[in-house]
MARZAKOL-53959 format. One record per atom (N, C-alpha, C, O, CB): chain; atom name; x, y, z. Coordinates in steps of 0.1 Angstrom, whole numbers, plus 5000, padded with zeros to 4 digits. Each point is the difference from the previous one (the first is absolute). Glycine has a CB too. Layout:
BEGIN
+---+----+------+------+------+
| c |  a |   c1 |   c2 |   c3 |
+---+----+------+------+------+
| A | CA |    X |    Y |    Z |
...
+---+----+------+------+------+
//
This chain:
BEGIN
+---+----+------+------+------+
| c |  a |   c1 |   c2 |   c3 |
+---+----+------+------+------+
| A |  N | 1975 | 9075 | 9471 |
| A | CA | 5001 | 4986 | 4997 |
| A |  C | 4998 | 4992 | 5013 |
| A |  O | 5006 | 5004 | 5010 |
| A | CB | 5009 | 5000 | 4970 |
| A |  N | 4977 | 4983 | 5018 |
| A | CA | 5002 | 4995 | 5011 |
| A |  C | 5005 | 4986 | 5003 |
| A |  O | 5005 | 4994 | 4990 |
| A | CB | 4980 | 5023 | 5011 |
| A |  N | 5015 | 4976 | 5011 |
| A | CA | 5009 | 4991 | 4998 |
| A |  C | 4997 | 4985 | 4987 |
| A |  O | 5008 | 4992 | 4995 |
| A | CB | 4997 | 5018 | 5035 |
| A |  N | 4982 | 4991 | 4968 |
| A | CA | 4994 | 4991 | 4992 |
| A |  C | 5007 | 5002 | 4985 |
| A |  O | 5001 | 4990 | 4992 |
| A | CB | 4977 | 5010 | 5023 |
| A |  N | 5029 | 5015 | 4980 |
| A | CA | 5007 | 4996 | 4988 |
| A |  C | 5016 | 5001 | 5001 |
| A |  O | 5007 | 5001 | 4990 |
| A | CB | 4972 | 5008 | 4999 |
| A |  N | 5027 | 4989 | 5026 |
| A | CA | 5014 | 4997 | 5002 |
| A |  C | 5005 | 4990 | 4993 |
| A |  O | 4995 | 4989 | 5000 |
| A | CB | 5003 | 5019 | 5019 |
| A |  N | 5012 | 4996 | 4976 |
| A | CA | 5010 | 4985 | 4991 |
| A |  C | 5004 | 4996 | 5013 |
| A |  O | 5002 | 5006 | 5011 |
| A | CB | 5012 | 5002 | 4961 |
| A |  N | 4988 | 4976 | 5025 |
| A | CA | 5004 | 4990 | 5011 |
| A |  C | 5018 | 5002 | 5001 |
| A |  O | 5006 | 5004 | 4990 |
| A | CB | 4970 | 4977 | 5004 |
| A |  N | 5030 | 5016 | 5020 |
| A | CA | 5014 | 5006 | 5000 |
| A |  C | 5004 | 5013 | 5005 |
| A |  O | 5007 | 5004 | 5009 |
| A | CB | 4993 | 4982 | 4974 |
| A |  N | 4993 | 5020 | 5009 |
| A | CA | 5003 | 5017 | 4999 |
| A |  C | 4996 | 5005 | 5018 |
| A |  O | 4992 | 4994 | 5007 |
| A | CB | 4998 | 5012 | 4961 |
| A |  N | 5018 | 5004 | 5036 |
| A | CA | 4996 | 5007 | 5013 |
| A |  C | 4996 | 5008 | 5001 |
| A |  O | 5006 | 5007 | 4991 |
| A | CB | 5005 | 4987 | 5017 |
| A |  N | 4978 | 5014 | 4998 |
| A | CA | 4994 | 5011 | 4997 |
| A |  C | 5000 | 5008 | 5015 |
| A |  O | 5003 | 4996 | 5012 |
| A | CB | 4983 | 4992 | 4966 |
| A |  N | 5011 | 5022 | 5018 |
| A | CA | 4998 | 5010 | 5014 |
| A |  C | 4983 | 4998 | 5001 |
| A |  O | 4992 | 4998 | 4990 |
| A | CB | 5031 | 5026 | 5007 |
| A |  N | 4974 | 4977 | 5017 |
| A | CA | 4982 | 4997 | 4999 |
| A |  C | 5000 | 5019 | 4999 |
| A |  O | 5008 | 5008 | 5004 |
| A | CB | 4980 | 4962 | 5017 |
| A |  N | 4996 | 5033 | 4971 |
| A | CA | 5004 | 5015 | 5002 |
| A |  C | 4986 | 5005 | 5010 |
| A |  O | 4997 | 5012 | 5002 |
| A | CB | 5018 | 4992 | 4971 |
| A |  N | 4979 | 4984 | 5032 |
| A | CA | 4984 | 5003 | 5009 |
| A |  C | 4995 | 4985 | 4998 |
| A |  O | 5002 | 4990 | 4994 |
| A | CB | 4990 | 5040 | 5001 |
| A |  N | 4997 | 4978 | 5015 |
| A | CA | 4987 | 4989 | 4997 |
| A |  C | 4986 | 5003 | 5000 |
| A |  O | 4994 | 5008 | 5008 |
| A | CB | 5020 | 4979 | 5002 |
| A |  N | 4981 | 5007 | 4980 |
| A | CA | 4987 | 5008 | 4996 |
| A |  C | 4990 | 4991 | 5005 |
| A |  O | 4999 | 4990 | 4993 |
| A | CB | 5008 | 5023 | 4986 |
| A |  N | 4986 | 4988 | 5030 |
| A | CA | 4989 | 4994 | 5005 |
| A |  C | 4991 | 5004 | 5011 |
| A |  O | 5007 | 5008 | 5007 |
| A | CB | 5006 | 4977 | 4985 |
| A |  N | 4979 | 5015 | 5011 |
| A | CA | 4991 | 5005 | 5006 |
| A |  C | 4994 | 4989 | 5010 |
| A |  O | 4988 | 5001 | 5003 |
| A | CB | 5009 | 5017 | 4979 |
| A |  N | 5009 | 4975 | 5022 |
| A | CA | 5000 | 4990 | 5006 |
| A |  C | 5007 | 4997 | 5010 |
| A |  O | 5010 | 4993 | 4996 |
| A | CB | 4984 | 5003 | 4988 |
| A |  N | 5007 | 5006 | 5029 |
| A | CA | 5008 | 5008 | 5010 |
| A |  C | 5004 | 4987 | 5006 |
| A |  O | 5011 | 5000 | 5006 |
| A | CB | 4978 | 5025 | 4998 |
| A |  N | 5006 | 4966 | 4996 |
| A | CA | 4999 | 4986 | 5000 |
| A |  C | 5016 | 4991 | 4993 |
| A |  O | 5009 | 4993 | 5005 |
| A | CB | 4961 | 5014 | 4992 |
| A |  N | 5026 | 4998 | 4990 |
| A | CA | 5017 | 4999 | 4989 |
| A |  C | 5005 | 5009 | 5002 |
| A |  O | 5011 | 5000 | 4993 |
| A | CB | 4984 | 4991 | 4988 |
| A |  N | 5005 | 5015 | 5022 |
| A | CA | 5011 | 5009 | 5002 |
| A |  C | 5007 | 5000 | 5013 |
| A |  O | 5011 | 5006 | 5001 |
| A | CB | 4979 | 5007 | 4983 |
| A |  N | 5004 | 4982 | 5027 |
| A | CA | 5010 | 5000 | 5011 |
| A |  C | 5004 | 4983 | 4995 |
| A |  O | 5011 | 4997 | 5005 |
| A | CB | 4978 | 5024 | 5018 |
| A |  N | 5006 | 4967 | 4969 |
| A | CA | 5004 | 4992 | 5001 |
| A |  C | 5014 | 5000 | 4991 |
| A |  O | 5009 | 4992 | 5002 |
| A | CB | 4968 | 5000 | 5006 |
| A |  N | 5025 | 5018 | 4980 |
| A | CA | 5010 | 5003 | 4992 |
| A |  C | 5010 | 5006 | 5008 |
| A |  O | 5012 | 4999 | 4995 |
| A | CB | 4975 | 5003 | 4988 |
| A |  N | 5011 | 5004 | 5027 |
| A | CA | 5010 | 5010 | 5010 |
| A |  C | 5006 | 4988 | 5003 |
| A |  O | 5012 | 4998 | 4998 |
| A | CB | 4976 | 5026 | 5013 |
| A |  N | 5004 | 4965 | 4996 |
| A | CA | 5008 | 4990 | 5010 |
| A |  C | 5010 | 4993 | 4992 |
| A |  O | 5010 | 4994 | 5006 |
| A | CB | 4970 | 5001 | 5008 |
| A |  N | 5019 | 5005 | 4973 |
| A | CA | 5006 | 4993 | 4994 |
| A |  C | 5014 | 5011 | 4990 |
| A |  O | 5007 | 4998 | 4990 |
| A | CB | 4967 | 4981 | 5011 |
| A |  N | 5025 | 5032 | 5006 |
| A | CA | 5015 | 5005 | 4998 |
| A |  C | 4995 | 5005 | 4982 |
| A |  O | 5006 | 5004 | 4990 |
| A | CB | 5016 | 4973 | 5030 |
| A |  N | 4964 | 5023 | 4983 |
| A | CA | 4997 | 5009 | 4981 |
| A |  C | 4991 | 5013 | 5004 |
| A |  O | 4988 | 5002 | 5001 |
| A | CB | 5008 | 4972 | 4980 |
| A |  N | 5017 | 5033 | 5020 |
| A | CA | 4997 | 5015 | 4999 |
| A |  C | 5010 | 5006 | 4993 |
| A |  O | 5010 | 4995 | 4996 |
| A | CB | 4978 | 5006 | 5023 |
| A |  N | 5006 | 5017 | 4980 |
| A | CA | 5008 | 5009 | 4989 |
| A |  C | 5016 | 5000 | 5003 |
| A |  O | 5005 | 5001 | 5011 |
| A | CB | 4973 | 5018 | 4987 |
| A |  N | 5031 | 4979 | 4991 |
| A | CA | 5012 | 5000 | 5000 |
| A |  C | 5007 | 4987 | 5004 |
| A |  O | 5012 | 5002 | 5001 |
| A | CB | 4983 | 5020 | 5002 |
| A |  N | 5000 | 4968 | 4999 |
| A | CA | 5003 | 4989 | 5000 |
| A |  C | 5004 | 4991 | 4989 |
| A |  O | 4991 | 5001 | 4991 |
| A | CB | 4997 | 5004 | 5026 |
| A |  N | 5024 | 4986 | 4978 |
| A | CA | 4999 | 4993 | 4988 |
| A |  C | 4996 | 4989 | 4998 |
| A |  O | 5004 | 4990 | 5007 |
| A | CB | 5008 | 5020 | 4991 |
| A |  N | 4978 | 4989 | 4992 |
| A | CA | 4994 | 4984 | 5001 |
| A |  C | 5003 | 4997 | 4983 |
| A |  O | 5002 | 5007 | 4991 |
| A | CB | 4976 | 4994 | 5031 |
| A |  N | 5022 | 4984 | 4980 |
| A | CA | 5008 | 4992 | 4989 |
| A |  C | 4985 | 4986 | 5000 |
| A |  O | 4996 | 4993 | 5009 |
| A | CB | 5042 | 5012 | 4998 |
| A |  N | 4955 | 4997 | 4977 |
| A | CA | 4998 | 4988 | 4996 |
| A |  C | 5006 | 4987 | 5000 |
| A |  O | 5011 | 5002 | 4994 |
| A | CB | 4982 | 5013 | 4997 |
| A |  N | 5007 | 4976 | 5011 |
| A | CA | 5005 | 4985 | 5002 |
| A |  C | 4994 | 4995 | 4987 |
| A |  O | 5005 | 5000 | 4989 |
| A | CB | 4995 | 4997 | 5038 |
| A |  N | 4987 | 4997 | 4977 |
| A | CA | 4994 | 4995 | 4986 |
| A |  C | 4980 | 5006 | 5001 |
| A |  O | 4993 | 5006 | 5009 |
| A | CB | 5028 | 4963 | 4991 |
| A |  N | 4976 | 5027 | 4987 |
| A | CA | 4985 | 5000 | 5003 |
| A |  C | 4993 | 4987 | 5001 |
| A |  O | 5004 | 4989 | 4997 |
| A | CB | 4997 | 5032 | 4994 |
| A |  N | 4988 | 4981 | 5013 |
| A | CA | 4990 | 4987 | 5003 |
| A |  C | 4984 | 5010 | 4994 |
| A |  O | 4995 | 5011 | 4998 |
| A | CB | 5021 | 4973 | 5031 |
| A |  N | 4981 | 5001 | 4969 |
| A | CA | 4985 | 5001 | 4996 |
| A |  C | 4990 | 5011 | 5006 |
| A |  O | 4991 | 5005 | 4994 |
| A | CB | 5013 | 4971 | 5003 |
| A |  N | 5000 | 5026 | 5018 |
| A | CA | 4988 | 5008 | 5006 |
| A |  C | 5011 | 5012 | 5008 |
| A |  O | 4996 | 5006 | 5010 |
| A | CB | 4982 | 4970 | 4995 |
| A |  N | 5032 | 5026 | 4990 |
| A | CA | 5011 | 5011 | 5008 |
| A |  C | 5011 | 4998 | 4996 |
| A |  O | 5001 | 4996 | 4989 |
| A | CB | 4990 | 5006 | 5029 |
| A |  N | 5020 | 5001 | 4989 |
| A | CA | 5018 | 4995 | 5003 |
| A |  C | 5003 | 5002 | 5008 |
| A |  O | 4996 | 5008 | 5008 |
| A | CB | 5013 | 4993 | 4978 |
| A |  N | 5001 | 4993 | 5013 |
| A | CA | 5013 | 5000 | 5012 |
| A |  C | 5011 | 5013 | 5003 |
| A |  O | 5007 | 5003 | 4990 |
| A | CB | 4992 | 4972 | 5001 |
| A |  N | 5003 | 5030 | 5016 |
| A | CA | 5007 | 5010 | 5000 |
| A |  C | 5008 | 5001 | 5012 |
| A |  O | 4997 | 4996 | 5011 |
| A | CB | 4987 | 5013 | 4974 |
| A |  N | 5028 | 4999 | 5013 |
| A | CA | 5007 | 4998 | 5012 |
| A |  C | 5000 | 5019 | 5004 |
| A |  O | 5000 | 5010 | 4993 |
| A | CB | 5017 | 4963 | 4999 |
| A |  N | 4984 | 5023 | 5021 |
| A | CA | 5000 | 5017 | 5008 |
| A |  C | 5012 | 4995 | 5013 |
| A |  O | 5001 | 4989 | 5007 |
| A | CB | 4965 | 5024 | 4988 |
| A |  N | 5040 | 4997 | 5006 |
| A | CA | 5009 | 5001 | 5011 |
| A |  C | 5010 | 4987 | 4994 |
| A |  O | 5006 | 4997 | 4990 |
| A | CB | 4975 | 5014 | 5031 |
| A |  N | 5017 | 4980 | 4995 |
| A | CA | 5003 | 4986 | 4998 |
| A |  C | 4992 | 4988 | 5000 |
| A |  O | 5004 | 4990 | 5005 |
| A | CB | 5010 | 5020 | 5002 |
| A |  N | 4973 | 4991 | 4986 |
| A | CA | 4989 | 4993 | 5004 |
| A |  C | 4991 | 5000 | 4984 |
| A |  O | 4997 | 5010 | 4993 |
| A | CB | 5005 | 4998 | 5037 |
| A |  N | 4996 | 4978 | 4968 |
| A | CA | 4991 | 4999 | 4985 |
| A |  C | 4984 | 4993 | 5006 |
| A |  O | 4997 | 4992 | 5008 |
| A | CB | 5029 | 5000 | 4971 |
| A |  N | 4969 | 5014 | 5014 |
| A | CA | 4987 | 5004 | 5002 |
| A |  C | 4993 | 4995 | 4987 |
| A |  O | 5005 | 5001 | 4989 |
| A | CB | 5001 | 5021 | 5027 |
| A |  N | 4982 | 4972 | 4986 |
| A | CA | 4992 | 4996 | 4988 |
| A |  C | 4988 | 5006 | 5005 |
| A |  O | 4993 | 4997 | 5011 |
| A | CB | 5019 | 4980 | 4981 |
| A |  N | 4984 | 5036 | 4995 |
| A | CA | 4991 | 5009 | 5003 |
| A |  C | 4988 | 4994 | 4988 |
| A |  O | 5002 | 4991 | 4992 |
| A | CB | 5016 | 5032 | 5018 |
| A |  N | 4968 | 4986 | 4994 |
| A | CA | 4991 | 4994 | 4988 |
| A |  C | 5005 | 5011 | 4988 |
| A |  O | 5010 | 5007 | 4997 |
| A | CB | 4964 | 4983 | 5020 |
| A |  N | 5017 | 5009 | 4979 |
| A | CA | 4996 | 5017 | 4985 |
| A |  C | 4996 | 5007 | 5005 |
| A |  O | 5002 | 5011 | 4996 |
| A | CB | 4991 | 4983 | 4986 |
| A |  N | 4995 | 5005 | 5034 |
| A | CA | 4995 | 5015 | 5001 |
| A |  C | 5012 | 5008 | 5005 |
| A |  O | 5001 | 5012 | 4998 |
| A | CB | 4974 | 4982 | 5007 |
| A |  N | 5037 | 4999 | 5003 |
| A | CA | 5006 | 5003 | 5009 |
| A |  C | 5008 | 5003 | 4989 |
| A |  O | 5002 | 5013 | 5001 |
| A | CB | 4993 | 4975 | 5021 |
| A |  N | 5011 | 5008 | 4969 |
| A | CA | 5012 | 5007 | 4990 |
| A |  C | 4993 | 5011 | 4996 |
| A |  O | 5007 | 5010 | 5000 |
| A | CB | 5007 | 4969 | 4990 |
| A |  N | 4971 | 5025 | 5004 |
| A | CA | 4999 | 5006 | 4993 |
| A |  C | 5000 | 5016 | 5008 |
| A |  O | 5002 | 5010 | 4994 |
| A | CB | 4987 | 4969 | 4990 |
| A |  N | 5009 | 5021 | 5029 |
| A | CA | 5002 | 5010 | 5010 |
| A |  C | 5013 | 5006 | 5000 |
| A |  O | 5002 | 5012 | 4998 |
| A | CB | 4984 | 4978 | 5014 |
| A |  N | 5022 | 5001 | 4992 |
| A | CA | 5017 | 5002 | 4999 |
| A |  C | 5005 | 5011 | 4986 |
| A |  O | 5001 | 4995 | 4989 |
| A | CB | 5001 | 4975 | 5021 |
| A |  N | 5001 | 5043 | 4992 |
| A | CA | 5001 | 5012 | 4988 |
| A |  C | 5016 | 4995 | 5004 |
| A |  O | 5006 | 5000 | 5010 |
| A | CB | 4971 | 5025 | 4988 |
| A |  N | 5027 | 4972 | 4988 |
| A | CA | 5018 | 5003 | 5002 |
| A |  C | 5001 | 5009 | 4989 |
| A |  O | 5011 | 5005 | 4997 |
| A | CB | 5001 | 4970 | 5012 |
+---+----+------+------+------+
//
């Protein structure tokens, strides 16, 4: 599952990241979204959501949630 069908609220463990895009993926590292980490939906939006990692909320697109394996 990935982060695009997370219920909003709920906290999840991230369980990877699937991309081939080394590009997103070190920009996901910077932002504290890697394996074993918990991330929490906030809300969604039209082109992504909001989500909180660590201590920090982040407004990601869809390609970027749909990478995100929790």
């Amino acid at each position: 599952m990935n982060l695009t069908q997370a219920a909003e609220g709920k906290e999840y463990i991230i369980r990877g990241i699937e991309t081939d895009d080394e590009e997103m993926n070190a920009f996901l590292f910077s932002l504290g979204c890697y394996s074993g980490e918990p991330i929490t939906v906030i809300s969604r939006k039209k082109r992504g959501c909001v989500v909180s990692i660590k201590d920090g909320r982040y407004n990601i697109d869809h390609q970027l949630a749909e990478a995100i394996l929790i």
